[in-house]
N, C-alpha and C positions, 0 to 999 in steps of 0.2 A: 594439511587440508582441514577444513573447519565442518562438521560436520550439524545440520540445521533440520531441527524435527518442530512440528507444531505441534502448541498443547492447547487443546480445543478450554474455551472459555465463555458463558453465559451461554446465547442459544446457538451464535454463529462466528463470535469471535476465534482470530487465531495469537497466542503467545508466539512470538517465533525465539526456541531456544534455541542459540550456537553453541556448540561444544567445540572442546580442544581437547580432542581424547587421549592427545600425550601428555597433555600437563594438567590433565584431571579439572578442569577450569570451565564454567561458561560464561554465556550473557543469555539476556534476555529482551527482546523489544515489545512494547509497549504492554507492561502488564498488568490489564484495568484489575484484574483478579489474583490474593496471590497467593489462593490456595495450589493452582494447578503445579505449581512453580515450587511450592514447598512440597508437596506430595514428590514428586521428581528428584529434589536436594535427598529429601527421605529413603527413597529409594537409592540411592546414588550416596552414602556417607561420605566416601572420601572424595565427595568433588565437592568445588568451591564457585561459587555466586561472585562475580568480581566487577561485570557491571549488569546496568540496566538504561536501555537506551528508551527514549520517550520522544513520539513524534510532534506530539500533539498535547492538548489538556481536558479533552477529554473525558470525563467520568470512566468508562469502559475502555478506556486507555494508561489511567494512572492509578487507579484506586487501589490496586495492591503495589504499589512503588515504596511507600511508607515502611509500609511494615515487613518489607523485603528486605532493606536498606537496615530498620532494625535490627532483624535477626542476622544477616549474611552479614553488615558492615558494605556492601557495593557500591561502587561508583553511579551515582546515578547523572543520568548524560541527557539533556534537554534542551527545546529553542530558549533562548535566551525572551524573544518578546512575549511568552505565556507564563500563568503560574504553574509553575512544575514542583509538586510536593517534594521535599528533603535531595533537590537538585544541588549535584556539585559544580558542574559543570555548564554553564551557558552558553549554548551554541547558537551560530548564526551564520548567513550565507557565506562560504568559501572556505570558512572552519576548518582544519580536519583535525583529527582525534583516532587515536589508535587503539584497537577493543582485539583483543586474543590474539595478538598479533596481525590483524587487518588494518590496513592503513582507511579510512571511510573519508569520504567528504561530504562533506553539510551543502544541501540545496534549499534553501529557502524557497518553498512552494503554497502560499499563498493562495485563498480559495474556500476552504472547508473549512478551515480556521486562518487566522492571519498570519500568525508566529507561525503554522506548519510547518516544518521541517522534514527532507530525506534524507538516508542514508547510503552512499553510490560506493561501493568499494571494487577498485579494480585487482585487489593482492590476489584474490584465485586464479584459475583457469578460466575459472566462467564469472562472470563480475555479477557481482550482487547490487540490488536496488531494497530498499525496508523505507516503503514510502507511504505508509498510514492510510490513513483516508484520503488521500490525494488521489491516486491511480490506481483504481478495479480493474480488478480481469473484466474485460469487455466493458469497463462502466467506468465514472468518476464518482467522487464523493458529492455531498450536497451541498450548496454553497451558503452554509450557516452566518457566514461573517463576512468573507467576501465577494466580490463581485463576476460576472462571469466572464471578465476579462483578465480579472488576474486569473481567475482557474485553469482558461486558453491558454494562457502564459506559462504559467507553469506545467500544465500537462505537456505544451510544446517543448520545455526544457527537460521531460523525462523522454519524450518521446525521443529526442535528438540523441541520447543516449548507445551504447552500440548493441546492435540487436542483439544475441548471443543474454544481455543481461538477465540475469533471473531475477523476476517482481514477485515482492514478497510482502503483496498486501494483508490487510488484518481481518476482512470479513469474507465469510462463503455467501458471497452475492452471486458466484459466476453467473449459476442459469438462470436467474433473475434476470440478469443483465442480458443474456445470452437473449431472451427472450425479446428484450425490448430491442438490440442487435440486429435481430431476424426483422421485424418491424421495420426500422430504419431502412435496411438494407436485405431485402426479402429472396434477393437475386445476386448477392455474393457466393459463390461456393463454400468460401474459406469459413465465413460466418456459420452457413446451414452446415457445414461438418462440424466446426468446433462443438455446435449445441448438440447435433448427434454424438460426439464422443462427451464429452460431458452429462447431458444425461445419463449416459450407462455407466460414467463413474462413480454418479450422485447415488443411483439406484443399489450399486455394487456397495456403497457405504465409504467409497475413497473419495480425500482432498481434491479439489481442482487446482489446487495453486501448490510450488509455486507455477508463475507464469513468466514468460519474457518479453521484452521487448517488440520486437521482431514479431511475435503472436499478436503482440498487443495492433502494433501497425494495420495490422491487416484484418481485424477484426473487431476491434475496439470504434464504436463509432464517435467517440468524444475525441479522439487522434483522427479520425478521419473528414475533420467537417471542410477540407478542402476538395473533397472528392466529389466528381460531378453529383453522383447517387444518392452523397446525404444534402448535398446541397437543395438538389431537385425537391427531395421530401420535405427538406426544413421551407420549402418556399410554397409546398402544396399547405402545411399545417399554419404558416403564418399568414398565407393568402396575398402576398406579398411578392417580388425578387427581392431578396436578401443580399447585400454589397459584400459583406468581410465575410470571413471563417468565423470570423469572433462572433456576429450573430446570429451564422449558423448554430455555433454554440451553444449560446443564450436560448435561441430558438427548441434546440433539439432538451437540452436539459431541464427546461418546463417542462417538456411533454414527458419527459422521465419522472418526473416529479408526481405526472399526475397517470400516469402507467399500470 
C-alpha cells in the first residue's frame, strides 16, 4: 500500500507525497514549491525522490520541479500539450505510466488550462484520482484557457469515475466552495452537513481533502448542474430557462467567479 500525506505549500496549496514505505521510495504531485519537498528528503535520508508528476503549468504547480529533478535526479511526468519545466516524460489522454508501483492513467481534462491532465489509478483498494485544478471538493477550477464546455466535459469524465475514488486536489478551497454550495443549493442536507463537518475541521486546523467521488456527486454543484435545484437557481440568476447542463454550467461558474 502506498501511503499519501500532504505537504502544505504557499497559503493553501497541497504537495501530495506518495510513499513506498518498503522500498524507502516516493513521488510527488504537482510541486509549485520545493522547499516543502526537500525539508521532508532531509528528514527522511534514506528515502529516494524517483518521480514527480505535474498536472498542469502552472507557476504554483511546477516552480519547484527544476530544482527537485536537480538535486534527486527524478522522473519528471507531465501533459505532453503544456511547458513542463525539465519533463521526461510527455503525457496525454489514455497514457498510462507506472509510479511506485501504481499503474495511473492519463485523463486529459481540459478547462483550467488546456493540456490539463489527471491522474486515475485503480492498483489500491481504494482508487486514487490527482486531478490539479480541475476538480475541488465542492468547486471546479477557473477556466483560465478554456471554455466552459470543455470544463463540463471533463468534470463529467471525473465524475463517471467509481465513487469509492479518493480526490486528491491541490488547494484548500473546500469551505470556500462549501459556501458558495449552500448558495446554490440552500436546501440539500448532504451539502448543509458537509459545510458543518468541515468547518470544524477547518477551525480544528485539519485538511479537508483527500475527497471522493461519490462525496463529490452529491455535493459538488459543478457535478450537479443536471439537477432540478441548480438548474432552477442557474435560471433565477440568468433570468432566463436554461436548455443544457452545459449552461447551467457556464451559468453557475460566473456567479462563482463573482462569489
Amino acid at each position: 500500500m502506498i501511503q499519501i500525506d500532504a505537504l502544505p505549500a504557499f497559503s493553501d496549496n497541497y504537495l501530495w507525497l506518495l510513499q513506498d514505505v518498503t522500498r524507502r521510495e516516493c513521488a510527488v504531485v504537482d510541486p509549485g514549491d520545493a522547499a516543502p519537498v526537500e525539508q521532508w528528503l532531509q528528514a527522511h535520508t534514506d528515502w529516494k525522490l524517483t518521480d514527480i508528476l505535474v498536472t498542469h503549468h502552472h507557476a504554483d504547480h511546477v516552480g519547484g520541479v527544476a530544482r527537485l529533478k536537480a538535486a534527486t535526479g527524478a522522473r519528471v511526468l507531465g501533459p505532453a500539450g503544456e511547458k513542463i519545466p525539465a519533463r521526461d516524460v510527455a503525457l496525454d489522454e489514455g497514457d498510462r505510466v507506472e509510479v511506485l508501483g501504481l499503474d495511473f492513467q492519463v485523463i486529459h481534462v481540459p478547462g483550467h488550462t488546456l493540456g490539463h491532465i489527471a491522474y486515475f489509478s485503480q492498483s489500491q483498494e481504494q482508487p486514487l484520482l490527482f486531478c490539479g485544478d480541475t476538480l475541488f471538493a465542492a468547486g471546479c477550477g477557473r477556466l483560465f484557457e478554456g471554455t466552459p464546455a470543455q470544463m463540463h466535459a471533463s468534470l463529467g469524465r471525473l465524475a463517471a469515475l467509481p465513487g469509492p475514488t479518493a480526490v486528491y486536489c491541490t488547494h484548500e478551497y473546500t469551505l470556500s466552495n462549501l459556501r458558495f454550495a449552500c448558495a446554490v443549493e440552500p436546501e440539500n442536507p448532504e451539502v448543509l452537513a458537509r459545510f458543518e463537518e468541515v468547518s470544524r475541521w477547518r477551525e480544528q486546523g485539519k485538511i479537508s481533502l483527500p475527497s471522493s467521488i461519490a462525496l463529490e456527486r452529491a455535493t459538488n454543484p459543478f457535478l450537479r448542474v443536471s439537477e432540478t435545484s441548480v438548474k432552477k437557481m442557474a435560471d433565477e440568476r440568468s433570468g432566463q430557462q436554461i436548455r443544457t447542463p452545459e449552461e447551467v454550467f457556464a451559468t453557475i461558474r460566473r456567479w462563482k467567479d463573482q462569489f
